[in-house]
LUMLUMNU-509598 format. One record per residue (C-alpha): residue number from 0; residue in three letters; y, x, z. Coordinates in steps of 0.02 Angstrom, whole numbers, plus 50000, padded with zeros to 5 digits. Example, Ala and Ser with C-alpha at 12.3 -4.5 7.8 and 13.67 -1.06 7.14 Angstrom:
2
n|res|yy|xx|zz
0|ALA|49775|50615|50390
1|SER|49947|50684|50357
This chain:
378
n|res|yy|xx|zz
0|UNK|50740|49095|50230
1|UNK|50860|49247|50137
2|UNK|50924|49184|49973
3|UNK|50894|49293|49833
4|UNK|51028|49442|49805
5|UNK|51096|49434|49989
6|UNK|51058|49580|50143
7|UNK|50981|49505|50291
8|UNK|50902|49610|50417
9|UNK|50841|49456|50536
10|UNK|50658|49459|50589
11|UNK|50564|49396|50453
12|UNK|50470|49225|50478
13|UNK|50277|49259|50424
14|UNK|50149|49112|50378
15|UNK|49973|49185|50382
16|UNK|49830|49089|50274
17|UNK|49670|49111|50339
18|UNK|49623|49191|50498
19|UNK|49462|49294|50482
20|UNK|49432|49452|50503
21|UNK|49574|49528|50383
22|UNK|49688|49411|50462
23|UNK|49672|49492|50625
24|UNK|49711|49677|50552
25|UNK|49871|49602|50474
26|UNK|49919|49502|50654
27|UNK|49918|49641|50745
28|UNK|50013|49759|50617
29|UNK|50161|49612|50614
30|UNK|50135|49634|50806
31|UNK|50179|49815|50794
32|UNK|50334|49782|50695
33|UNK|50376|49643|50809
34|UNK|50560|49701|50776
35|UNK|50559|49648|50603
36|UNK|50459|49500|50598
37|UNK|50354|49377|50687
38|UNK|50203|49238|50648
39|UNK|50274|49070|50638
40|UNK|50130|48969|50590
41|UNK|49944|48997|50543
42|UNK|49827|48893|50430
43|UNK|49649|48876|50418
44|UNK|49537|48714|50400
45|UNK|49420|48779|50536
46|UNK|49474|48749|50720
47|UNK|49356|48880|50787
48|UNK|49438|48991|50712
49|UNK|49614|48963|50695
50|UNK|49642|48905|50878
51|UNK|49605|49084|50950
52|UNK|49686|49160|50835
53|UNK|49831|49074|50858
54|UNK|49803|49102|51052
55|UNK|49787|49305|51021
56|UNK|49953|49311|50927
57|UNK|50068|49201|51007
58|UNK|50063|49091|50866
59|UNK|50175|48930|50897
60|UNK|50130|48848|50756
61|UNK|49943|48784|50675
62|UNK|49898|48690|50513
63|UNK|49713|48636|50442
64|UNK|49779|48658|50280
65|UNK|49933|48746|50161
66|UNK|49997|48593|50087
67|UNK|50004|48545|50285
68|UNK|50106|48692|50315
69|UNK|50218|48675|50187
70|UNK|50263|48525|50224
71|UNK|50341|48569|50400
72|UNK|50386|48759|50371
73|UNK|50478|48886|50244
74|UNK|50429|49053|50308
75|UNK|50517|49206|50240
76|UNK|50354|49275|50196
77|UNK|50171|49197|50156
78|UNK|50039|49307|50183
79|UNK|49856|49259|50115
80|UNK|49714|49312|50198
81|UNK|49600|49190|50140
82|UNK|49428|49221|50012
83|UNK|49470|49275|49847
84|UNK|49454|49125|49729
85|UNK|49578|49041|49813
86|UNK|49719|49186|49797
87|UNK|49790|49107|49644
88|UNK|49806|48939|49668
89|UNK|49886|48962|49843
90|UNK|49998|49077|49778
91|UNK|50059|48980|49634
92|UNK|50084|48826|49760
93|UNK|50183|48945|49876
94|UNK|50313|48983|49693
95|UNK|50351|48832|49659
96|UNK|50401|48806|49817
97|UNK|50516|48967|49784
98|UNK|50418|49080|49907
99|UNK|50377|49240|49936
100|UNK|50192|49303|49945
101|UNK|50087|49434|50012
102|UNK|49908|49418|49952
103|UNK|49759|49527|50001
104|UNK|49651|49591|49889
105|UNK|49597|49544|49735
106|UNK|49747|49452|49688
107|UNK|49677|49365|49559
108|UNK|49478|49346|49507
109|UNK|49527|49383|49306
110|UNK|49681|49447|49221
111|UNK|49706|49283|49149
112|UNK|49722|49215|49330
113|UNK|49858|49368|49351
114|UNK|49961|49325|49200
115|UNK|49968|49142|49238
116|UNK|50023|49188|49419
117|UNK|50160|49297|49325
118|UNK|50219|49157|49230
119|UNK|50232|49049|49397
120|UNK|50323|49187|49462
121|UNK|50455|49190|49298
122|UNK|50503|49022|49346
123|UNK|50506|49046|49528
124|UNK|50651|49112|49661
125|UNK|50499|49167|49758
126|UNK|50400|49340|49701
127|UNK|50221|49400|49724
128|UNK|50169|49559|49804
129|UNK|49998|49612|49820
130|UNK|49911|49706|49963
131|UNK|49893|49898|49917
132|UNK|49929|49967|50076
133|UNK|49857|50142|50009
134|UNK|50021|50159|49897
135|UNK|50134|50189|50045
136|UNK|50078|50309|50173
137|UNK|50171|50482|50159
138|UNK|50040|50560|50091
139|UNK|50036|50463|49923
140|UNK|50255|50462|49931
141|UNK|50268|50640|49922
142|UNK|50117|50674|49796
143|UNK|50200|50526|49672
144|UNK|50356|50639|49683
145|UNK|50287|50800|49651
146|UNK|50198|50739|49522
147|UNK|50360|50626|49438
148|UNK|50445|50803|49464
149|UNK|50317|50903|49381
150|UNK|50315|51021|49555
151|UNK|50131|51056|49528
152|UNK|50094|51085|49330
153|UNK|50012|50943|49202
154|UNK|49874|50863|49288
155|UNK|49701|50904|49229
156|UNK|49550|50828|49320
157|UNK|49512|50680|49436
158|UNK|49405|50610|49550
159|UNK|49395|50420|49620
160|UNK|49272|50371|49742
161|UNK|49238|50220|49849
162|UNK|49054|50261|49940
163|UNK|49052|50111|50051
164|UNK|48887|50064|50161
165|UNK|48836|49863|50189
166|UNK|48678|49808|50232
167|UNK|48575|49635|50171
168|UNK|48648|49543|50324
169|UNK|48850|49562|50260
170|UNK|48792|49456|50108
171|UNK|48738|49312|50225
172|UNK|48930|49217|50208
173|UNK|48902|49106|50077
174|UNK|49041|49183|49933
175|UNK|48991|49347|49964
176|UNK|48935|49450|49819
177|UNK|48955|49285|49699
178|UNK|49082|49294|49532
179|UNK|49134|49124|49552
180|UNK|49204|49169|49733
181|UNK|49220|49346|49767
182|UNK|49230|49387|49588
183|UNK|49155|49536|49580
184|UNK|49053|49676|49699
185|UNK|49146|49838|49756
186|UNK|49230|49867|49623
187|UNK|49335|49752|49642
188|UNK|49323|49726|49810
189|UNK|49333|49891|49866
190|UNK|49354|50010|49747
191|UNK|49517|49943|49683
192|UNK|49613|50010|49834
193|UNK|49564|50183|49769
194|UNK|49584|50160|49592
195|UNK|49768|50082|49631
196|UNK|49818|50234|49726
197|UNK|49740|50334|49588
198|UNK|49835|50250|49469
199|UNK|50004|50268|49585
200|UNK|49991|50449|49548
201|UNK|49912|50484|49369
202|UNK|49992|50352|49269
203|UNK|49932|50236|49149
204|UNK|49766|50250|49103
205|UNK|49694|50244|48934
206|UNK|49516|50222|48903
207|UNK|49373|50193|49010
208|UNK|49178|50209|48976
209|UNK|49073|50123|49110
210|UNK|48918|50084|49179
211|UNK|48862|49941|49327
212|UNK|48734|49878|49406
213|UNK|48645|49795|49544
214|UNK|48504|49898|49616
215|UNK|48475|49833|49810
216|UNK|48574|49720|49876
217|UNK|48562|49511|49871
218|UNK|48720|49486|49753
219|UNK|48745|49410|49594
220|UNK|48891|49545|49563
221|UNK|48859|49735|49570
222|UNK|48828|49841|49715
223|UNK|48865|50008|49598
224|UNK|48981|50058|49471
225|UNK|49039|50210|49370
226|UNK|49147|50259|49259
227|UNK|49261|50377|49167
228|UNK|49434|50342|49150
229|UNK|49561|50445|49005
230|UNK|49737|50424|49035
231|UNK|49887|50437|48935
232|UNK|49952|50617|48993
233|UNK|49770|50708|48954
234|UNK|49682|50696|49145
235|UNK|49501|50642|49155
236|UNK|49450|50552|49319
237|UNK|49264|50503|49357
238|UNK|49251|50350|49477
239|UNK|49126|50299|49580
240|UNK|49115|50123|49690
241|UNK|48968|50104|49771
242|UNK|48893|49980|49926
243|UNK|48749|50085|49942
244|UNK|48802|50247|50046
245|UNK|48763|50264|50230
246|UNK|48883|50406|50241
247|UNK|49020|50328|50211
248|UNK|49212|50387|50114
249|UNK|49345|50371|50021
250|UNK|49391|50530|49917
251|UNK|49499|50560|49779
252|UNK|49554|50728|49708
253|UNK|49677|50784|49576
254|UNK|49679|50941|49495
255|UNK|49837|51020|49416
256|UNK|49899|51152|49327
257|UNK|49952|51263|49509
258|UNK|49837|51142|49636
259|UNK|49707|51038|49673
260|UNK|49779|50912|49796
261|UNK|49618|50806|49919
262|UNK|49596|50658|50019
263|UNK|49454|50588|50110
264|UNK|49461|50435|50231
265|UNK|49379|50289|50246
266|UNK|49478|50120|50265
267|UNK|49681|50216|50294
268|UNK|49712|50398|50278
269|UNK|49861|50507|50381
270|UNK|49958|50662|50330
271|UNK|49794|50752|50416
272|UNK|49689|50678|50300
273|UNK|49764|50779|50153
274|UNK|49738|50950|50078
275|UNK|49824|51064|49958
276|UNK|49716|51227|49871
277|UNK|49856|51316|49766
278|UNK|49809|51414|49620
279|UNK|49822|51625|49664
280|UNK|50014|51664|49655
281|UNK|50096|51483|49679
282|UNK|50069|51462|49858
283|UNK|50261|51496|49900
284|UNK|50294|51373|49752
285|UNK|50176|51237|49810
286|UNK|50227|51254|49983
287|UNK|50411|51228|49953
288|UNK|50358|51066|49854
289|UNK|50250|51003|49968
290|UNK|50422|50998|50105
291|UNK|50502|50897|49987
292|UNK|50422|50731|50048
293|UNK|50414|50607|50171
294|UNK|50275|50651|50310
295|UNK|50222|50554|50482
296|UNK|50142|50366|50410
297|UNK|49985|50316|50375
298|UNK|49947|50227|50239
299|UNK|49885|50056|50299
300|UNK|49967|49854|50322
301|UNK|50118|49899|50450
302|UNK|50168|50036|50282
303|UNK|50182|49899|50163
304|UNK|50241|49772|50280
305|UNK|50385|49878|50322
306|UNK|50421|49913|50129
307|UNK|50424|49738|50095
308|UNK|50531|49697|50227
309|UNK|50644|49841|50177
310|UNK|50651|49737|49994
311|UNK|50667|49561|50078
312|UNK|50823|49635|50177
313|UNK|50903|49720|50028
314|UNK|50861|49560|49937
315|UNK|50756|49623|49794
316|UNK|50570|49586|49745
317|UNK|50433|49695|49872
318|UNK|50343|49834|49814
319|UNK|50158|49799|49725
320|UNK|50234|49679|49612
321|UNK|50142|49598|49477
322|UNK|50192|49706|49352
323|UNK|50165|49866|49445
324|UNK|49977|49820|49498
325|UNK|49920|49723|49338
326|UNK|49869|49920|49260
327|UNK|49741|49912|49416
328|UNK|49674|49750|49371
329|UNK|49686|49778|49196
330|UNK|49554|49931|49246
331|UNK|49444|49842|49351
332|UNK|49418|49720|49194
333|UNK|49390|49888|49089
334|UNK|49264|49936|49193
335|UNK|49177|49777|49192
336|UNK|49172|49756|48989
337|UNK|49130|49920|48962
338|UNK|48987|49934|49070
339|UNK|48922|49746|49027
340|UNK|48943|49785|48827
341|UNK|48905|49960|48825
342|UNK|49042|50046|48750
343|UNK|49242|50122|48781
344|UNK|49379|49998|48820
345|UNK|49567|50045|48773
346|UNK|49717|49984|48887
347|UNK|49780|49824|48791
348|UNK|49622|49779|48741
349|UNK|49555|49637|48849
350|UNK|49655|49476|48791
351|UNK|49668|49295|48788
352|UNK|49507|49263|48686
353|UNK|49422|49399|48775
354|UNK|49265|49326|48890
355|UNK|49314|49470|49014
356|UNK|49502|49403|49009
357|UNK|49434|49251|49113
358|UNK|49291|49307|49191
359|UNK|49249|49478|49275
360|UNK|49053|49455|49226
361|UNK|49117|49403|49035
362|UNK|48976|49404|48926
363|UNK|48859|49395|49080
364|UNK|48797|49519|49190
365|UNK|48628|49572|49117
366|UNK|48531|49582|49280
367|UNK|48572|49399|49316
368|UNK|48493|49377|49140
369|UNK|48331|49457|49204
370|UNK|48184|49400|49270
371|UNK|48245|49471|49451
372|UNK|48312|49337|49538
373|UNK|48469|49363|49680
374|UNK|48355|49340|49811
375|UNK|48213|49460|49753
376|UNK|48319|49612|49739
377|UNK|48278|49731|49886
């Protein structure tokens, strides 16, 4: 393993926690940067699973469990792809053990989870990065720097949307649209990948003003949000997360002073997947800017992966640090209180003594306090 503050550009040694679906998407990026790094071991308490996995990525290494693991290995990099809940506790084992971690998404279930993971990390030589693959395709590098540059004007108007599609049947695994488990619906499940990238680019936010609820699928948490979001340099974004639309995107605009700057995908963008409408008279001006960036990656787990191996080699924390993705979380809790209490939550609010500091749901979410039962809602 690299000690901290050296250069090392070995191939990294990855552990990967939990091999389900996610797991797979993550193998196979590692795969394609087989240069840099490689898949030591893999954990998972189910056999059926694990074995072929293992067996599909040259894996030479298997363990039932993570204490298991770390018994025998010290990987340069965990990576945990297992359900939610269990994000913080395995991470904080994987610290004190003075190791770094890649965690999918959500990091944490509450922001009280997040700061205690911070605190781990304080007291660790290991450091915490979480999976916002979004952050680092081209695309999102070159807008960050036009906008840190001011090469487009003051930013006006936003838009954030997540307008996902699953059916009845995807709530059949057990955790699945539960708080204790999953923590929350989309979103924090999915919409967060947005509303990171949105944040990326805009700033810190400000105030939000939300609604949520739970109109049609089986799920304790929500299958729809909304919201609108104020943020400290004057934009206004409206964001949407929904599990309830069969056409299916991801968009997000941003309107400026001289553009409006557009992306729709679905799960990873490329360059293609961007476009720029200058305002009358600053096309030469937004052209120019727009050369000044990065172009040719899509956004997506190889991106990060190689970032973070770029910081492992250099010997300095990855990218998505705690720090830099607690304003996301901090948003997704926003959006949560607001919409549960029914009125604007300011950045800094939500605190130790808060019920939405430990808890997404809080103060309870008031269809679960209904007479419509989980399994009645069609």
């Amino acid at each position: 393993m690299q000690t901290a503050g050296t250069s090392d550009s070995r191939p990294r040694e990855i552990a990967i926690v939990g091999t389900g679906g996610i797991a797979q998407i993550h193998a196979g990026d590692i795969a394609r940067l087989a240069d840099r790094a490689q898949i030591v071991a893999a954990v998972d308490p189910d056999p059926a699973r694990l074995e072929p996995f293992a067996s599909a990525w040259w894996v030479p290494r298997t363990y039932p469990d993570l204490a298991a693991m770390l018994e025998k290995e010290r990987p340069d990099l965990v990576d945990l792809c297992t359900p939610p809940a269990l994000h913080s506790a395995q991470a904080k084992i994987c610290l004190e053990r003075g190791l770094t971690v890649l965690c999918e998404k959500p990091p944490t279930l509450s922001l009280a989870e997040l700061d205690d993971l911070a605190a781990a990390e304080a007291a660790s030589a290991g450091r915490f990065a979480a999976v916002f693959q979004h952050r680092f395709g081209s695309g999102a590098q070159t807008l960050r720097h036009l906008v840190q540059h001011g090469r487009l004007g003051v930013p006006t108007v936003a838009v954030c949307n997540t307008l996902w599609y699953r059916p009845d049947g995807h709530f059949s695994v057990p955790w699945r649209g539960t708080w204790e488990i999953e923590g929350g619906g989309p979103t924090l499940g999915y919409g967060i990948h947005q509303m990171d990238l949105m944040l990326s680019i805009l700033g810190p936010w400000h105030q939000v003003t939300a609604v949520a609820d739970r109109k049609a699928r089986p799920t304790d948490t929500e299958d729809v949000s909304a919201a609108i979001v104020t943020f400290d340099n004057g934009a206004v974004a409206t964001v949407i997360n929904s599990l309830l639309s069969p056409r299916e995107t991801s968009y997000l605009r941003f309107d400026f002073a001289d553009a409006t700057v557009e992306l729709e995908h679905l799960y990873g963008y490329a360059d293609a997947d961007w476009s720029v409408t200058a305002v009358p008279g600053r096309e030469d001006s937004v052209a120019a800017a727009l050369n000044e960036g990065p172009t040719g990656l899509p956004s997506g787990h190889a991106a990060q992966l190689s970032a973070v191996f770029d910081a492992l080699d250099a010997g300095q924390a990855p990218p998505a640090s705690l720090a830099e993705i607690r304003p996301t979380m901090e948003l997704v809790t926003a959006i949560y209180a607001s919409a549960f209490t029914g009125r604007p939550v300011t950045a800094g609010e939500i605190g130790p003594g808060s019920p939405f500091y430990d808890r997404l749901d809080g103060t309870g979410a008031p269809w679960l306090t209904s007479s419509t039962p989980r399994e009645n809602v069609t």
